[in-house]
C-alpha positions as MATLAB code, in Angstrom:
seq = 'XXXXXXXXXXXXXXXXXXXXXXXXXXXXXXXXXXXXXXXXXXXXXXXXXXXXXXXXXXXXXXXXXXXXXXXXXXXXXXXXXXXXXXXXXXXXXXXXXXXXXXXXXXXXXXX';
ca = [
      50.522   90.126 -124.049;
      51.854   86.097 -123.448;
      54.729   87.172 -125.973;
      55.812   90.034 -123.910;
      55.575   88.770 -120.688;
      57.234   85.705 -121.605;
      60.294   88.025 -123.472;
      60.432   89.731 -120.000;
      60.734   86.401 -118.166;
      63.372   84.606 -120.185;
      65.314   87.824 -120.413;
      65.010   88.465 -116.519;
      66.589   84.634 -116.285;
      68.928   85.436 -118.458;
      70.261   88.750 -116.868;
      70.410   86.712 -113.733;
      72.542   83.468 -115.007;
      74.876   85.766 -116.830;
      75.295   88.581 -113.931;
      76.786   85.795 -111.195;
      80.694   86.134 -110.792;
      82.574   83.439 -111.956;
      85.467   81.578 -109.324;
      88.665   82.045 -110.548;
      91.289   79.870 -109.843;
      94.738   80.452 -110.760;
      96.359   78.299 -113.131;
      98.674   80.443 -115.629;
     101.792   78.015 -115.587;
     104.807   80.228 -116.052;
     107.975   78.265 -116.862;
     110.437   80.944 -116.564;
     108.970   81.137 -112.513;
     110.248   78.919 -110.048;
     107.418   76.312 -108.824;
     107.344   76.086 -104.854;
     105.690   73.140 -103.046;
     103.936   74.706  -99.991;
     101.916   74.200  -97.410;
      98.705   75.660  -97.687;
      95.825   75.731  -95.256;
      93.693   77.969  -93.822;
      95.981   80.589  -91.628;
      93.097   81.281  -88.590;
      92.030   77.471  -88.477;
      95.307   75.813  -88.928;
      98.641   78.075  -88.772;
      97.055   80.349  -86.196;
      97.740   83.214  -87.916;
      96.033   86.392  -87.144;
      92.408   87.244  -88.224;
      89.159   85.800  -87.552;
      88.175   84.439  -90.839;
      88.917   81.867  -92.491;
      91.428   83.149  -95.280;
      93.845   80.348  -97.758;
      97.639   80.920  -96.491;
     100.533   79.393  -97.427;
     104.324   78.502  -95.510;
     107.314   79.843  -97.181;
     110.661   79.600  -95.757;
     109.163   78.746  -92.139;
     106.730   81.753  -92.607;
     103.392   82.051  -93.040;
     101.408   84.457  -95.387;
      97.659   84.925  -96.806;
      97.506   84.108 -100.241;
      96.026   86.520 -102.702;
      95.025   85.926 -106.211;
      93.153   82.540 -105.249;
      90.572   82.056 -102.699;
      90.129   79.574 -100.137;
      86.955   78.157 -101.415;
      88.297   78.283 -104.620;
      89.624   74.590 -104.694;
      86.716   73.047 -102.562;
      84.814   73.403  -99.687;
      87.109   74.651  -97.040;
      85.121   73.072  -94.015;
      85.355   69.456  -95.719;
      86.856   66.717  -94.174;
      89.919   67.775  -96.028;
      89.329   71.290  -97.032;
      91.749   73.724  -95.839;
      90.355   74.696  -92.226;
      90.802   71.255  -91.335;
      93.776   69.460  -93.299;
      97.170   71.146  -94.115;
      97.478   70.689  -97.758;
     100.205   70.636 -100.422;
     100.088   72.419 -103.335;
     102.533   73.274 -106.437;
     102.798   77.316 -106.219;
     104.022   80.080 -108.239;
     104.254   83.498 -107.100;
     105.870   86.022 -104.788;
     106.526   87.705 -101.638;
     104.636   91.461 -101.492;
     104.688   93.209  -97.970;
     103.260   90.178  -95.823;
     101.458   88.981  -98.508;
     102.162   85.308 -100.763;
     100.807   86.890 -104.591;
     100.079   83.784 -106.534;
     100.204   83.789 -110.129;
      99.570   79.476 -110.007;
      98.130   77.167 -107.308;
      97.847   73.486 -108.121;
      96.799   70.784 -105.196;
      98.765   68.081 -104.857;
      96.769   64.594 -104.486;
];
């Protein structure tokens, strides 16, 4: 009875350490893409952008668009001291233009 109750208990931990989702930050360096260095910063909290969440954006060519294909928790807390809802940021960026979206394929922060 110890045996199967402790089998049920280390699988039960195990189902739940292998079930949480993963963050994924971009970082597939293309170098046949052109490499932008943008802006990047939250687009409610700091570019005024529509929406009322906090969402990462990015300005290209004097225009602003949310970023998809990296998340804005994704490279730190966003609500630091220099996360992206309080600092704009620079960052090394590959990707393109889709409707009013920025699709990044790679996001790198610059120190």
């Amino acid at each position: 009875m110890k045996q199967i109750f402790l089998t049920l208990f280390a699988s039960f931990f195990f189902l739940l350490a292998f079930s949480q989702k993963t963050k994924k930050i971009v970082s597939q360096f293309d170098k046949t893409k052109k490499v932008y260095e943008l802006e990047t910063a939250c687009g409610a909290c700091k570019f005024k952008m529509q929406g009322k969440t906090c969402k990462l954006a990015v300005k290209f060519t004097n225009k602003e668009y949310y970023v998809e294909g990296t998340g804005i928790d994704d490279h730190g807390d966003a609500h630091d001291k220099n996360g992206f809802c309080n600092a704009i940021r620079k960052a090394k960026v590959q990707g393109e233009i889709a409707g009013d979206k920025f699709i990044v394929t790679y996001f790198e922060l610059i120190k």
